[in-house]
C-alpha positions, 0 to 999 in steps of 0.5 A: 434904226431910230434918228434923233433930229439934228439941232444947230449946227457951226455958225455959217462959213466956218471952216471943217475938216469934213465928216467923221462918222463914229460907231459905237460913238456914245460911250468909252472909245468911241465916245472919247473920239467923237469929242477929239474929232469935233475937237480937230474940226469935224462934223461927227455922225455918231452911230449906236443903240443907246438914246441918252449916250448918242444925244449927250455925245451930239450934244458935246459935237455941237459944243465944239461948234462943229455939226452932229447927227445922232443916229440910233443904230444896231451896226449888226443891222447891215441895211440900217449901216446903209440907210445911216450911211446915206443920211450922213452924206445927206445931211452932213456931206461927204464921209471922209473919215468913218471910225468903227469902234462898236462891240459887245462882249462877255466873261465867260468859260468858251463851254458854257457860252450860249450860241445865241450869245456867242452869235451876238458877239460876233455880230456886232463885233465883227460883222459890225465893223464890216458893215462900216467898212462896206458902207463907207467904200460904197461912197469913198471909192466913187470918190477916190479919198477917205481914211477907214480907221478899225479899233482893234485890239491886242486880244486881234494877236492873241485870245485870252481866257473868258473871252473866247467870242471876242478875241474871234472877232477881233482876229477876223477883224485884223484878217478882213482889214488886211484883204481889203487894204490890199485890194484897196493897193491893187485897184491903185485906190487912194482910201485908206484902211488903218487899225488901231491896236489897243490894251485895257481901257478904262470904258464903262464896257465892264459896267455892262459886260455880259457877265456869267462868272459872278466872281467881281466885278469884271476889269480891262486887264492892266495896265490900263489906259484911258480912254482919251489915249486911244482916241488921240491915236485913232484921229492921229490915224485918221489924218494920217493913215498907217497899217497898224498903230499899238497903243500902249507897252502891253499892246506891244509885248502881248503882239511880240510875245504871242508872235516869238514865245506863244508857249510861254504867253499861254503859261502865263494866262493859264495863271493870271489871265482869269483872275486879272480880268476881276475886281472886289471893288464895289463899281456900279453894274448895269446889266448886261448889252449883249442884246439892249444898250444900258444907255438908253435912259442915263449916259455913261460918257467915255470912262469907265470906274477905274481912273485912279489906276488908268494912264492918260499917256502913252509913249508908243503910240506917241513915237509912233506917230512921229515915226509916222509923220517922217514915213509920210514925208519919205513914203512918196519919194522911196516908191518911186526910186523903188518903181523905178529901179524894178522897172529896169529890172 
């Protein structure tokens, strides 16, 4: 793990709303989160491979007049998660809010994928996100407080053609979250563990995604969303934790469909779902990050080559967030009535 040291911070005595750590924080998801973060009136530890893309998302923290640290890690490094885990409390104080959004992944028949290729999808994508989590209960359990938040992924309730490793991936995701959420309930523990579920979204992930077809140039299947829309959910999430919360009308119909209608979803991608994942347009590409960031040298920011076809709203996840703050205010109250009457049981 390389740090990239701090520069100034917030002025003194202005107010935070404490530390956010963001994986995979230099580029699409993750970096449109670090702003939005920053934005609310978080300092952000931004973690990820890539010099010029964590030092340009640091850089937009200390804009906003909140403090960064930049910190070029590989989340399947588990002992340097750790070492940056430590240095964020160090440095920055107490992680309140830790975001794992870091992946990789690559367009390709499940046959002619390369075990060494198919171990580093898992790695990152999966073990990456586990590596956060153990990481921050290491330092919010002690203290009973903390949001968790796991960018997961409509492909978490159903794979799709081309991308066999990483729909795995996200499946163990959704499996691991669920576990330990319900731990977290059984140990009467107040850190939360939420994911965000989420359609195509216009990332510079297909700039870079590991490409073996050669058949276009590789797209989010769309509809598609930008960028900021998952981030406005995943720190919508983060203040104010929930289980679950989909992103977008495709996030929604791809969940009911593949829990009511299995047969007919693999029907319909048997048709559509390969060459839905292509374009013919001429978008730049910058070879694969399976195993180097393409960021290293320029960065990429948080959008991809596909704006003009991208929503920048979405009403699910903005109705979910309003059904959200009502549970939140009712919550309390129904547990208790609820405890209370099985206690006289």
């Amino acid at each position: 793990m390389r740090f990239v040291r701090p520069r100034c911070g917030y002025p003194h005595g202005m107010q935070t709303q404490g530390v956010a750590v963001v994986t995979g924080g230099s580029a699409g998801i993750g970096r449109a989160a670090v702003r939005q973060l920053a934005a609310a009136g978080y300092d952000v530890a931004v973690l990820a491979r890539g010099r010029a893309g964590v030092e340009a998302a640091a850089d937009e923290v200390r804009a906003e007049g909140r403090q960064a640290l930049a910190l070029q890690v590989d989340v399947a490094d588990n002992a340097a998660v750790d070492e940056a885990a430590e240095r964020i409390e160090n440095e920055l104080g107490p992680i309140e809010v830790w975001v794992n959004s870091a992946f990789v992944g690559a367009l390709d028949y499940t046959w002619d994928q390369t075990p060494e290729k198919f171990r580093r999808i898992t790695e990152v994508t999966y073990y990456g996100q586990v590596h956060g989590m153990q990481a921050a209960l290491r330092y919010m359990r002690p203290r009973d407080r903390g949001s968790i938040v796991n960018v997961s992924s409509s492909l978490a309730h159903r794979g799709i053609p081309l991308q066999g490793a990483y729909c795995g991936a996200k499946h163990a995701i959704k499996g691991y979250t669920e576990s330990l959420r319900v731990e977290l309930a059984a140990t009467e523990s107040k850190v939360s563990v939420s994911m965000v579920t989420l359609p195509g979204v216009n990332t510079p992930q297909f700039d870079w995604n590991d490409d073996q077809l050669q058949q276009g140039h590789p797209m989010p299947v769309p509809p598609i969303y930008q960028p900021e829309v998952a981030a406005k959910a995943i720190v919508d999430v983060a203040q104010r934790p929930r289980h679950d919360v989909w992103v977008g009308t495709p996030t929604v119909m791809t969940v009911l469909g593949a829990r009511f209608a299995p047969a007919v979803v693999d029907w319909r991608l048997a048709r559509t779902g390969i060459s839905s994942q292509t374009t013919d347009a001429d978008l730049d590409r910058y070879g694969s990050n399976l195993f180097e960031p393409r960021d290293e040298e320029h960065d990429a920011g948080a959008r991809g080559g596909f704006t003009d076809q991208s929503r920048g709203a979405d009403p699910v996840s903005a109705i979910g967030a309003v059904v959200g703050r009502a549970v939140g205010i009712t919550a309390g109250f129904g547990l208790r009535t609820v405890s209370a009457v099985l206690d006289r049981l």
